[in-house]
C-alpha positions as CSV (number, residue, x, y, z in Angstrom):
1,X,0.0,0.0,0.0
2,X,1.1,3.5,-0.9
3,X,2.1,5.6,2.3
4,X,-0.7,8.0,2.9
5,X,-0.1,11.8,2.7
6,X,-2.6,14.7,2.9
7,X,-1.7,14.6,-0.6
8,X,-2.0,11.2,-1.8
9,X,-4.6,9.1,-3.3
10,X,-5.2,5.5,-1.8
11,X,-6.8,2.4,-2.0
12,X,-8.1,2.0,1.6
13,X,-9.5,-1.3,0.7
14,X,-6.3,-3.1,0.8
15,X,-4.9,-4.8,3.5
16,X,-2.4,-2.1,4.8
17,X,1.4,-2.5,5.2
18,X,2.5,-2.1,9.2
19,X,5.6,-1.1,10.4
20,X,7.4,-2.2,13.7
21,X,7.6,0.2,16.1
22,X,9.9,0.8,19.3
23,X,8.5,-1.2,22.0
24,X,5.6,-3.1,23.4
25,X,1.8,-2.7,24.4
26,X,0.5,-4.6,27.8
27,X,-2.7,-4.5,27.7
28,X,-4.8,-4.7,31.3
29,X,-4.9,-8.7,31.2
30,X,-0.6,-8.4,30.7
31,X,-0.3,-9.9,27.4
32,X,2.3,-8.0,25.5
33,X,2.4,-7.0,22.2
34,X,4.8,-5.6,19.4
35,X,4.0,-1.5,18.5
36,X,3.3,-1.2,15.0
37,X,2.8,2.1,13.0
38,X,0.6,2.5,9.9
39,X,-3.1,1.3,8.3
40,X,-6.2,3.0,8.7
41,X,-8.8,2.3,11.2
42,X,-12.3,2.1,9.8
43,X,-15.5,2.9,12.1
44,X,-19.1,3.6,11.3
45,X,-21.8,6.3,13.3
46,X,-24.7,5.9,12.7
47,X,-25.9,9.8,13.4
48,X,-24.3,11.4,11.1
49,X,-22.3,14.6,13.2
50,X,-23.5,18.3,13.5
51,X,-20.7,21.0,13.5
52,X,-16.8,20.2,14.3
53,X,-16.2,24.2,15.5
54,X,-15.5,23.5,19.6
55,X,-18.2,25.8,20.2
56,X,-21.3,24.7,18.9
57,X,-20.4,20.6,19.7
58,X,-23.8,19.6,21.8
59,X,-23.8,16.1,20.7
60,X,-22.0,12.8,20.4
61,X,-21.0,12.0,17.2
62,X,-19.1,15.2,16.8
63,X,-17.5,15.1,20.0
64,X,-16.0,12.0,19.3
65,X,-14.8,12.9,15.6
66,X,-13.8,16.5,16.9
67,X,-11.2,15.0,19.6
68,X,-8.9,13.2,17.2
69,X,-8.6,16.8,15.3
70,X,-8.2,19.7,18.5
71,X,-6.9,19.3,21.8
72,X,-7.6,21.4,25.1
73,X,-5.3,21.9,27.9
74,X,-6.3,18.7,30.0
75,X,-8.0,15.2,28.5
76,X,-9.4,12.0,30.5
77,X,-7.8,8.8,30.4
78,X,-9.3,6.7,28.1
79,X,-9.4,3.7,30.4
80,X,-10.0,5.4,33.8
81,X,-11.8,8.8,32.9
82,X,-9.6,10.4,35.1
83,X,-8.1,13.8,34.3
84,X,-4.8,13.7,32.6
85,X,-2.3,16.4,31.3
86,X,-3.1,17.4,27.4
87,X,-1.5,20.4,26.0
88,X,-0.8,21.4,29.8
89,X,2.7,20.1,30.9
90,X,2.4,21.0,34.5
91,X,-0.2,23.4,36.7
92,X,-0.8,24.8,39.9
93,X,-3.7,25.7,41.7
94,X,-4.4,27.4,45.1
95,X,-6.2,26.0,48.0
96,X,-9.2,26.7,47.6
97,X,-9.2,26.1,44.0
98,X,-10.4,29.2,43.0
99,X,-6.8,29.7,40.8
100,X,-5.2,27.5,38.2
101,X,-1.9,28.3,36.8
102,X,-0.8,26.0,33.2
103,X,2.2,26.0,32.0
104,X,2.5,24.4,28.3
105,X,4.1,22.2,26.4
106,X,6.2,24.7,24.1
107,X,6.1,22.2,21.4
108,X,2.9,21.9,20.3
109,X,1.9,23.3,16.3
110,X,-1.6,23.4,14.8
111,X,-2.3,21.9,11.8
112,X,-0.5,23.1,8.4
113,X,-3.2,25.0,7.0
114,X,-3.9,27.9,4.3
115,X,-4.9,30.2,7.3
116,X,-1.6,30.6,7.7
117,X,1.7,32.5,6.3
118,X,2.8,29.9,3.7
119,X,-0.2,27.1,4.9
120,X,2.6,26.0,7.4
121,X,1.0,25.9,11.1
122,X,2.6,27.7,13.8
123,X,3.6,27.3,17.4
124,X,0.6,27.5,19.8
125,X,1.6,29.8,22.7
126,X,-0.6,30.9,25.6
127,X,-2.7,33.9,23.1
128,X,-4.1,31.2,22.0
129,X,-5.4,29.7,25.1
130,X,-6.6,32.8,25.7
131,X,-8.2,33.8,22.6
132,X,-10.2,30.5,22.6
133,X,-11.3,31.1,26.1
134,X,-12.8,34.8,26.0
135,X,-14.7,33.4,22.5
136,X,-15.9,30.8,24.8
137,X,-17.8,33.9,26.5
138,X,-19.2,35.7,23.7
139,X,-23.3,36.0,22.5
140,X,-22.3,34.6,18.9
141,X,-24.5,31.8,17.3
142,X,-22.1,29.7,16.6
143,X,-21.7,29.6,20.6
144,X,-23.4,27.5,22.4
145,X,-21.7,26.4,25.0
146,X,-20.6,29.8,27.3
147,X,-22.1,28.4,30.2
148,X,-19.5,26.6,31.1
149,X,-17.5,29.7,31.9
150,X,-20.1,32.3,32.7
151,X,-20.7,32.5,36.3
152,X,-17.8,30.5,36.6
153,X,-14.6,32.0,35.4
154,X,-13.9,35.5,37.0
155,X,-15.2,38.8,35.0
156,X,-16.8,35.9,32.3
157,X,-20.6,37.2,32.5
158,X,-19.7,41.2,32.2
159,X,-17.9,40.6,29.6
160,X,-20.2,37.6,27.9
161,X,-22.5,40.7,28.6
162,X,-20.2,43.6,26.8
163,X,-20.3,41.7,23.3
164,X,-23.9,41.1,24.0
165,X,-24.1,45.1,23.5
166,X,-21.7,44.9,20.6
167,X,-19.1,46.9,22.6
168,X,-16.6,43.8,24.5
169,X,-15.1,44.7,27.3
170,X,-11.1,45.6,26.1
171,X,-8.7,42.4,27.3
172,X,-11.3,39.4,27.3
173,X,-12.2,37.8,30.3
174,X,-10.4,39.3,33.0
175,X,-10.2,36.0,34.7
176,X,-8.0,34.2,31.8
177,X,-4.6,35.9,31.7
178,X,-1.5,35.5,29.7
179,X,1.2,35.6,32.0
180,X,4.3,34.5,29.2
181,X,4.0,32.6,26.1
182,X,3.4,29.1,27.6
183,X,1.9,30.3,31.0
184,X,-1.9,31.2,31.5
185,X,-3.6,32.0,34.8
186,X,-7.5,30.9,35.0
187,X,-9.2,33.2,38.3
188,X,-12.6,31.7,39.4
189,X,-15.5,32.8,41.0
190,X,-16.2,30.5,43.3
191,X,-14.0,27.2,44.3
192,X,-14.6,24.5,41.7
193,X,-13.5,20.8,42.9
194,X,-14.1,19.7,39.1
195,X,-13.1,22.9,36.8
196,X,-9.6,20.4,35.6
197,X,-12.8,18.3,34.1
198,X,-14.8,21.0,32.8
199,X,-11.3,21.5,31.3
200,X,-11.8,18.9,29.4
201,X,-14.9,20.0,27.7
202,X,-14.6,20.4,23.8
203,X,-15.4,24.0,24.0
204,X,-12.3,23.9,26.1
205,X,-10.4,22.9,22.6
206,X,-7.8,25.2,21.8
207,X,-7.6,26.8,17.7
208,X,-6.0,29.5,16.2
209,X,-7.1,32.8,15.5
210,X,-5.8,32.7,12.1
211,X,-8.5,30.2,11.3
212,X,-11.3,31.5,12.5
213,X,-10.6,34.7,10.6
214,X,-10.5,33.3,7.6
215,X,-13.0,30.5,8.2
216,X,-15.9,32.1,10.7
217,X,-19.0,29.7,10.8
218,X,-17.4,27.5,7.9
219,X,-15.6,26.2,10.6
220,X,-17.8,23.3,11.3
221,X,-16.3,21.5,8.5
222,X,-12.6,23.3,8.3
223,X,-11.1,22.2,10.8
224,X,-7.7,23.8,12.4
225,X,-6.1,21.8,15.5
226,X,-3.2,20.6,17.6
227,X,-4.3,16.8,17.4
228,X,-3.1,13.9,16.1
229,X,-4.8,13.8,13.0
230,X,-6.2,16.1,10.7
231,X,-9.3,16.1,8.8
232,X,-9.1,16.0,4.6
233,X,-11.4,15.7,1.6
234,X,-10.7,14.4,-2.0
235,X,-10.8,17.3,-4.5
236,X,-11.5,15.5,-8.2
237,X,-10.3,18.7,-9.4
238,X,-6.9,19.2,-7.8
239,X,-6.8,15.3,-7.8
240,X,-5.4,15.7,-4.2
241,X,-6.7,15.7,-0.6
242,X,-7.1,18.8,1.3
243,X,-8.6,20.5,4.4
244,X,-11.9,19.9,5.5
245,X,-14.7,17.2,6.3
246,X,-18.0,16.2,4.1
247,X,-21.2,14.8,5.1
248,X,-20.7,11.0,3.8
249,X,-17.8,10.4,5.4
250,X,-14.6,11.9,7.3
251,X,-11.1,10.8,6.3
252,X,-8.4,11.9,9.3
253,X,-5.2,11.8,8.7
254,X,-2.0,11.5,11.0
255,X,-0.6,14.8,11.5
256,X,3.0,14.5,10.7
257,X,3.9,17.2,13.1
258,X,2.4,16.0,16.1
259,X,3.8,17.2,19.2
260,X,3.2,13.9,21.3
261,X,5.6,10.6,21.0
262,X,5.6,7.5,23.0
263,X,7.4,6.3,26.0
264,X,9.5,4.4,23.7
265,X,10.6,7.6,21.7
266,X,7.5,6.3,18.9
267,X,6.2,9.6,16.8
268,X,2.0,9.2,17.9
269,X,-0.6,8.5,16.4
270,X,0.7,4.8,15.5
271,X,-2.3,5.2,12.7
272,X,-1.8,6.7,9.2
273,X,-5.6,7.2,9.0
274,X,-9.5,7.2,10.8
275,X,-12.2,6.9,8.3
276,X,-15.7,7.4,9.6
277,X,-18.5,6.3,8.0
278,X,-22.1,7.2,8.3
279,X,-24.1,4.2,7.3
280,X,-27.4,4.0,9.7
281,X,-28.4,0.9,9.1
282,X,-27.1,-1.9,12.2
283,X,-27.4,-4.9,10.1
284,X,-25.3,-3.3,7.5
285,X,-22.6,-2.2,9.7
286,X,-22.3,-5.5,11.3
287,X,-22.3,-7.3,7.7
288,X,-19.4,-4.9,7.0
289,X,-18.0,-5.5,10.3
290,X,-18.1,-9.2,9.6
291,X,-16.6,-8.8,6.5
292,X,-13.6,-7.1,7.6
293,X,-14.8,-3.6,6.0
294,X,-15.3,-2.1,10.0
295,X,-12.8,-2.2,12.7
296,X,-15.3,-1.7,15.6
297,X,-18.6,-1.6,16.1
298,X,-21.0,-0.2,19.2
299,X,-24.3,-0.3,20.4
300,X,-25.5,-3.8,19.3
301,X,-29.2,-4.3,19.6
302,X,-29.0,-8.0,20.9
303,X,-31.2,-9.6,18.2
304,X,-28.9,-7.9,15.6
305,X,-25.9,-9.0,17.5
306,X,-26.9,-12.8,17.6
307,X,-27.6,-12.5,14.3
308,X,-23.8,-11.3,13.5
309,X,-22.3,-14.3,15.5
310,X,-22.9,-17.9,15.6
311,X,-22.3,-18.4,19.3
312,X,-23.3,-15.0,21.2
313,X,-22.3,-16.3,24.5
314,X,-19.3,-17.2,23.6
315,X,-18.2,-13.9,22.3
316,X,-19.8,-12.5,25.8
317,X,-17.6,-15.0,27.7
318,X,-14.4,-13.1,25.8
319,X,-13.9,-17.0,24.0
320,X,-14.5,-15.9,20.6
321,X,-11.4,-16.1,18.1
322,X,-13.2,-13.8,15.8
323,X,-14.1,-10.7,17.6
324,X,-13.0,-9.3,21.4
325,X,-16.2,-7.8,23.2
326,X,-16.2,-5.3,24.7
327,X,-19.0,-4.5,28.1
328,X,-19.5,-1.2,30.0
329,X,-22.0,0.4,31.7
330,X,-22.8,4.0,30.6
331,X,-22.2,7.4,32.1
332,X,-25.8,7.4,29.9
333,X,-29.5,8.2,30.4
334,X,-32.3,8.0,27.6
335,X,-34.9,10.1,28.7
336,X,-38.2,12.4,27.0
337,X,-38.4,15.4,28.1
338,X,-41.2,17.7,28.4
339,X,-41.2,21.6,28.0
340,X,-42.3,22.5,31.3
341,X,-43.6,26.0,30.0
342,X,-45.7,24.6,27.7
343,X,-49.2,24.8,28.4
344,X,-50.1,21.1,29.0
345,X,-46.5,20.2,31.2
346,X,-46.7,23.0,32.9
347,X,-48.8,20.9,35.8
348,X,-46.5,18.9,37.4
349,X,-49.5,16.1,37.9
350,X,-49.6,15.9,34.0
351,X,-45.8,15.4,34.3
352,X,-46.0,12.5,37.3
353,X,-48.6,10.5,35.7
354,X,-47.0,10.1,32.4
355,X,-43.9,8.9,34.6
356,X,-46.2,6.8,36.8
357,X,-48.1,5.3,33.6
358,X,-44.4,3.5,32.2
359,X,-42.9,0.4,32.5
360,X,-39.4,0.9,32.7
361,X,-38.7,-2.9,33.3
362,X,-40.5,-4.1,31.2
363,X,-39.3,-1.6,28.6
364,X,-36.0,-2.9,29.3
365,X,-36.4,-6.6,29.6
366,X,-39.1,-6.9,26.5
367,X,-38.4,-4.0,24.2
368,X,-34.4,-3.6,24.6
369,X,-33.9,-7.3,25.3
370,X,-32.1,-6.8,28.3
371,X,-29.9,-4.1,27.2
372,X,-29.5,-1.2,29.8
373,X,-30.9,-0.8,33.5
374,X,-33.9,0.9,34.4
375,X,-33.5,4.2,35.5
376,X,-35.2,3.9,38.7
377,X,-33.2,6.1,40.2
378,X,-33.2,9.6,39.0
379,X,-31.0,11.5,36.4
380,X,-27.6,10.5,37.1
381,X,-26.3,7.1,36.6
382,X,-24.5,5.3,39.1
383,X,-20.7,5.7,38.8
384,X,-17.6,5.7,41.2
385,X,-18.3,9.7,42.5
386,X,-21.7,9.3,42.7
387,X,-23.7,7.0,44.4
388,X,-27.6,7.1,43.0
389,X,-29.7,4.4,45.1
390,X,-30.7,7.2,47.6
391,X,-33.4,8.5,44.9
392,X,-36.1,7.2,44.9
393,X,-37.2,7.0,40.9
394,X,-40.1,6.2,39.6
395,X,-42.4,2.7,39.6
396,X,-44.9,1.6,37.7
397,X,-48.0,2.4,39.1
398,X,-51.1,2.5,36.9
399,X,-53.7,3.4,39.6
400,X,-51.5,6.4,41.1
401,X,-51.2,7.7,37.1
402,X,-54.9,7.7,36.6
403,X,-55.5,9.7,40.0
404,X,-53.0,12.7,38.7
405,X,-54.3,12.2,35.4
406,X,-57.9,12.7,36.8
407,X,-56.9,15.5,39.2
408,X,-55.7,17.6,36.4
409,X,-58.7,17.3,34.8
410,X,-58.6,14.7,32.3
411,X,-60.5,11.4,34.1
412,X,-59.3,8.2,31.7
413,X,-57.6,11.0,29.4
414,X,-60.4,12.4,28.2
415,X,-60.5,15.7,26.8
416,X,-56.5,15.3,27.2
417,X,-54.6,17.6,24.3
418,X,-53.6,15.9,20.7
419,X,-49.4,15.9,21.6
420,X,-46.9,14.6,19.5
421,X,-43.7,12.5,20.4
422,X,-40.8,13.9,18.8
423,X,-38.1,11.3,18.2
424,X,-35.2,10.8,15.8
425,X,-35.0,7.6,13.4
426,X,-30.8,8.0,13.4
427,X,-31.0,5.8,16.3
428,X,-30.8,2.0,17.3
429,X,-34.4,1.9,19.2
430,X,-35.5,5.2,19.1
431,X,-38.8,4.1,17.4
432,X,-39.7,1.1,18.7
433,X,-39.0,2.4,22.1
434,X,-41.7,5.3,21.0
435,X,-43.9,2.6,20.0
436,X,-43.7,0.8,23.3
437,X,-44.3,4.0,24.8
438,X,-46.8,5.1,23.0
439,X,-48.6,1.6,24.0
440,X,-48.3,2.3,27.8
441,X,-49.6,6.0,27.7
442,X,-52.6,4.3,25.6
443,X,-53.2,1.3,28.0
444,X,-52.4,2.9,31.1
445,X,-54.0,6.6,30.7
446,X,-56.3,6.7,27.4
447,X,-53.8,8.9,26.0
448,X,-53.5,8.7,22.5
449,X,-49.7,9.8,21.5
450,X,-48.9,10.6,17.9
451,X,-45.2,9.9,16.6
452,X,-43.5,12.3,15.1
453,X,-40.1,10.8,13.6
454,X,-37.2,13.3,12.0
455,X,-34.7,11.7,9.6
456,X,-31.7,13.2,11.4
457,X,-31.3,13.9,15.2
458,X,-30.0,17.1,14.8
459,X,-33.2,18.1,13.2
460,X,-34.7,17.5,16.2
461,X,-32.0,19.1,18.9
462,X,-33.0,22.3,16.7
463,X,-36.4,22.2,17.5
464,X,-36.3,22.1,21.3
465,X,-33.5,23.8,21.7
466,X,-36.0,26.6,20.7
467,X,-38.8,25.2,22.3
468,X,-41.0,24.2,19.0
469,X,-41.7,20.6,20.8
470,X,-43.6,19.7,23.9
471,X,-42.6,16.1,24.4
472,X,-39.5,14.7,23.1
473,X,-36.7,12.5,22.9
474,X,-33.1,13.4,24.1
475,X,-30.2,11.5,26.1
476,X,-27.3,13.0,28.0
477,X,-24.2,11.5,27.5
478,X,-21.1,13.1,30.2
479,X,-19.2,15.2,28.8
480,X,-16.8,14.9,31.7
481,X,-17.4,12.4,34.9
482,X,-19.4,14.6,37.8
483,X,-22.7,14.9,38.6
484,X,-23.0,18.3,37.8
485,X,-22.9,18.1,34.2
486,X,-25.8,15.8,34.5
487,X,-27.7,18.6,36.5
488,X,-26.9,21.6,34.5
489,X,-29.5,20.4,31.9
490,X,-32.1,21.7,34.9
491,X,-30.6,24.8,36.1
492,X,-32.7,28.2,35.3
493,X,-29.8,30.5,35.7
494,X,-28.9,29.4,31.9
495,X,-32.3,29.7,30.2
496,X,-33.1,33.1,28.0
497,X,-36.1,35.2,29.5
498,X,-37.1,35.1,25.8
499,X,-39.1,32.0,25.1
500,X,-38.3,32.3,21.8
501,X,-34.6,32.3,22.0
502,X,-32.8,29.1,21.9
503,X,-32.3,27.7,26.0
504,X,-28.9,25.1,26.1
505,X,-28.8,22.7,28.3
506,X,-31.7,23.5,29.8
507,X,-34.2,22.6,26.5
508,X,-37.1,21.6,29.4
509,X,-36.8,25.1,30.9
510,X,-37.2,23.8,34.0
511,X,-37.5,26.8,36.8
512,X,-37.0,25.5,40.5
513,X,-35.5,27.6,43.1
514,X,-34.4,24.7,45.4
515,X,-33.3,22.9,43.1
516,X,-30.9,26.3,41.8
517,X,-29.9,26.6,45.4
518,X,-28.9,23.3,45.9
519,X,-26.6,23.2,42.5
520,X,-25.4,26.6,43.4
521,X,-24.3,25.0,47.1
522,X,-22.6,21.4,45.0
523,X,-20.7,23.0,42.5
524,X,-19.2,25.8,44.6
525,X,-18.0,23.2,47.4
526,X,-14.6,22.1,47.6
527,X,-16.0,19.7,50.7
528,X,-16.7,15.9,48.7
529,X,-19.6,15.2,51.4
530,X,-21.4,18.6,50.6
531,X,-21.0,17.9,47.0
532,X,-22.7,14.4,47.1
533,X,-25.6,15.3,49.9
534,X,-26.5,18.6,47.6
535,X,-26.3,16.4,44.1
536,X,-28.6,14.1,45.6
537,X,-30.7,16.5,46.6
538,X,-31.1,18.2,43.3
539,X,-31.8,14.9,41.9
540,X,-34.4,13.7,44.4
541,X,-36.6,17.6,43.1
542,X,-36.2,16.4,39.7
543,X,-38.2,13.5,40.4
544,X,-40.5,15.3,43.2
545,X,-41.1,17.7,40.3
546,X,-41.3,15.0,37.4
547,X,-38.8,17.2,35.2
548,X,-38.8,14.6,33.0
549,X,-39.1,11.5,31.7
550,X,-36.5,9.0,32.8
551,X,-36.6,5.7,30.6
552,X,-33.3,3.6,30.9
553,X,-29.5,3.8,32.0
554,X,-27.2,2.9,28.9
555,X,-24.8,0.0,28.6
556,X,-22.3,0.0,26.3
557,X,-21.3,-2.9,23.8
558,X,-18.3,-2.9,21.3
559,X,-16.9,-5.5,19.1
560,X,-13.2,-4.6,17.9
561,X,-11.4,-7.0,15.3
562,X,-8.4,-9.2,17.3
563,X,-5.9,-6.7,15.9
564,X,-7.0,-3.5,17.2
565,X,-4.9,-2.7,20.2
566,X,-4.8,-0.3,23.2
567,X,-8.7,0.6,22.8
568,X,-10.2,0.5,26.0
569,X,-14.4,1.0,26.7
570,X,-15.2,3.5,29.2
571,X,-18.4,4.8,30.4
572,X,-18.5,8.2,28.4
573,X,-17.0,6.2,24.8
574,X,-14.4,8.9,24.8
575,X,-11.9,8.2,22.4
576,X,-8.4,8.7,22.4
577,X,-7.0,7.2,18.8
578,X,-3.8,8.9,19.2
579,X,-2.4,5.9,20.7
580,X,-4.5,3.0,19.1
581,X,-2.9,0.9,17.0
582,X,-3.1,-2.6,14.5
583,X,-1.1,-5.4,15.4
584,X,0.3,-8.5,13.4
585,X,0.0,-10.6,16.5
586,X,-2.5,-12.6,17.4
């Protein structure tokens, strides 16, 4: 196979040439195995992704494509989720957390790009960690993700507020300051036990300035980074790659100037290229996987995965000598939402008997074949900072969701509103999930629910982002691993006063001043006992005030080919590709 360039044209159907690298892997189970360097890795989404640009990343799909092309001062480790130095070599913080001073690496380059003198990328330095950040806390629309530094970061709201009037405050965010070219001081608010891991956000990713001058909005598909791979397009009429993504499929390619090596002295990524796919059919992307065509694939609807191999419990047991599976449960909830200032969820008895009228075991055991848990106990799933099994969810109880129903005027759902469900099809269940509940509310209330299904999720994010749907499907997948970015989707302080303006994260527009209070208290404690008995109590109003619709917690199945190496599961599905690689062992 032809070594693969940003300018070279390939084959990536044949079987690609590796080349021994310095040293050995040991994975967790301490088998070693020889490095190798080279071949492309294929994988398939099956939502196809939204926008690249740090800023506007609210889902996913582009989260996980976006952090093989930028990189942010701090990352989590793939296998552990704990925080881990990025483009940060070393930092300091006070005690009571409320300062954080990073020093850099000081040899870290973007991406070779035309944004730049001669297209060749240049040294990052600390103006750009700070240029990144004060965009992070600007009114622009393609920003949608200030919240995680307004009210937060020192002096971020006055001046998120000053380019809100068109007239920005003159230096940025006072809080974020450039103390030399690879040293940058972040000032908070309040303490924050967990801003390293809001750190880790992708509107945390750092780009140049360079590119967003010449690129603006066009950003979400010209991508300019400090990762290990960068993202290319075949132009027929050059006959070459170049910058940029497309909608069919995404071709990244190792960046050649990476900053990052290996403990063995190894230039990283070990990969030449990631292809993504965007095939939304399962049965297809297993075929392909079968067929050698996919290197992974995730979320396997059991039926579809019994169909894919001969001896499923085998291949659950780890015996198979075809695939290795791989078993996590998620930092995950599937949930359906309600508006809460609409006029029909607006009473909270409307809201607690649709909750009561749902059969969240059986949902799990009959419609998702035993895939997932119940979420029987509130918003946040159960995981190692946060234990969940003090709230109290919601059981089913039929008799107790006809009494609301009738005390809200509406005895055996009569004279109950026509509402629409409004789900994505670019999902694994999302309809026939629907359809099961959409059974239940029929059975167990007399509601009759219409379905309304849009070809693409983001579609749908869209239209409740600005409030144009009642009921709806969502999920929350962590961004980073604390209860509080589970909780922000319910905090008022971040919803418009305009009902017409777009609300993010909080698309229910949920209003509760307890609830504020008690997030306010969690998130500005630096004590872990405070944290957890505050958390919990936010969760446990969620449920008193039915704020939404909790349906299951997420577990996550993969299937890797027996060559892929040094790809752990997590809880999140963050991926780290930069150190992946395919082996000629077996």
């Amino acid at each position: 196979m032809i070594f693969v360039t940003s300018c070279s044209v390939e084959d990536e159907n044949n079987e690609p040439d590796l080349e021994e690298a310095k040293g050995y892997y040991i994975s967790p189970g301490g088998l070693k195995y020889k490095l190798y360097s080279g071949g492309v890795f294929k994988i398939n989404e099956i939502n196809n992704y939204k926008s690249l640009f740090p800023h506007t990343i609210v889902d996913a799909v582009s989260s996980r494509i976006g952090a093989q092309i930028y990189q942010g001062l701090f990352k989590l480790d793939q296998r552990t989720l704990e925080v881990k130095n990025c483009l940060a070599s070393s930092y300091e913080e006070n005690e009571d957390g409320t300062v954080i001073t990073v020093k850099l690496n000081d040899n870290v380059f973007f991406h070779d790009n035309p944004c730049f003198e001669g297209s060749k990328g240049r040294k990052m330095t600390a103006h750009d960690v700070k240029y990144s950040f004060d965009m992070l806390c600007e009114k622009r629309g393609d920003n949608n993700l200030f919240s995680l530094f307004v009210d937060r970061v020192k002096g971020a709201r006055a001046y998120y507020e000053s380019t809100e009037k068109n007239d920005p405050l003159a230096g940025g965010v006072p809080g974020v300051t450039v103390l030399d070219d690879i040293t940058v001081r972040i000032e908070l608010e309040n303490p924050c036990s967990f801003f390293k891991k809001v750190l880790t956000h992708n509107a945390c990713w750092i780009f140049p300035k360079e590119a967003y001058d010449k690129y603006g909005e066009d950003m979400r598909t010209k991508c300019v980074g400090t990762g290990p791979f960068v993202s290319t397009v075949f132009d027929k009429g050059k006959n070459k790659w170049v910058e940029g993504v497309q909608e069919s499929n995404i071709r990244l390619v190792k960046n050649k100037n990476y900053w990052e090596k290996d403990e063995n002295g190894n230039q990283l990524p070990y990969l030449d290229v990631v292809k993504v796919t965007f095939s939304k059919d399962k049965k297809t992307e297993l075929a392909n996987f079968r067929k050698g065509n996919l290197d992974m694939v995730w979320v396997l609807p059991v039926e579809d995965m019994q169909d894919a191999v001969a001896n499923f419990e085998e291949v659950e047991k780890g015996n198979s000598t075809e695939f290795e599976y791989q078993q996590k449960n998620g930092l995950t909830i599937q949930y359906y939402s309600f508006l809460t200032t609409s006029p029909v969820f607006s009473d909270v008895r409307v809201r607690k008997a649709f909750n009561y009228a749902i059969d969240r075991e059986a949902l799990v055991k009959y419609t998702l074949q035993g895939e997932g848990d119940p979420a029987l106990h509130g918003l946040i799933p159960k995981f190692k900072e946060y234990d969940n099994s003090v709230i109290e969810g919601f059981s089913f109880d039929k008799d107790k969701a006809k009494k609301l129903l009738k005390e809200a005027g509406y005895p055996n759902g009569n004279g109950f509103p026509s509402i629409k469900l409004h789900v994505n099809q670019d999902g694994t269940n999302n309809i026939v999930i629907a359809e099961s509940i959409q059974h239940m509310l029929k059975e167990n209330l007399g509601i009759d629910l219409k379905i309304e299904a849009y070809a693409s999720n983001n579609v749908l994010i869209e239209r409740f982002q600005y409030g144009k749907t009642d009921f709806f499907r969502t999920a929350w997948v962590a961004d980073y691993p604390d209860p509080e970015n589970f909780l922000k989707l319910f905090y008022s302080k971040t919803m418009p006063a305009d009902p017409s303006e777009r609300s993010f994260p909080n698309t229910a527009r949920f209003s509760n001043e307890d609830f504020d209070r008690s997030f306010e208290i969690a998130t500005s404690s630096m004590d872990s006992l405070t944290r957890l008995v505050n958390y919990q109590k936010c969760d446990s109003i969620l449920v008193a005030e039915a704020a939404f619709m909790p349906l299951y917690y997420e577990q996550y199945i993969r299937m890797l080919q027996k060559n892929i190496r040094a790809f752990p599961i997590n809880g999140m599905e963050y991926r780290d590709l930069s150190r992946v690689f395919i082996s000629k062992d077996e």
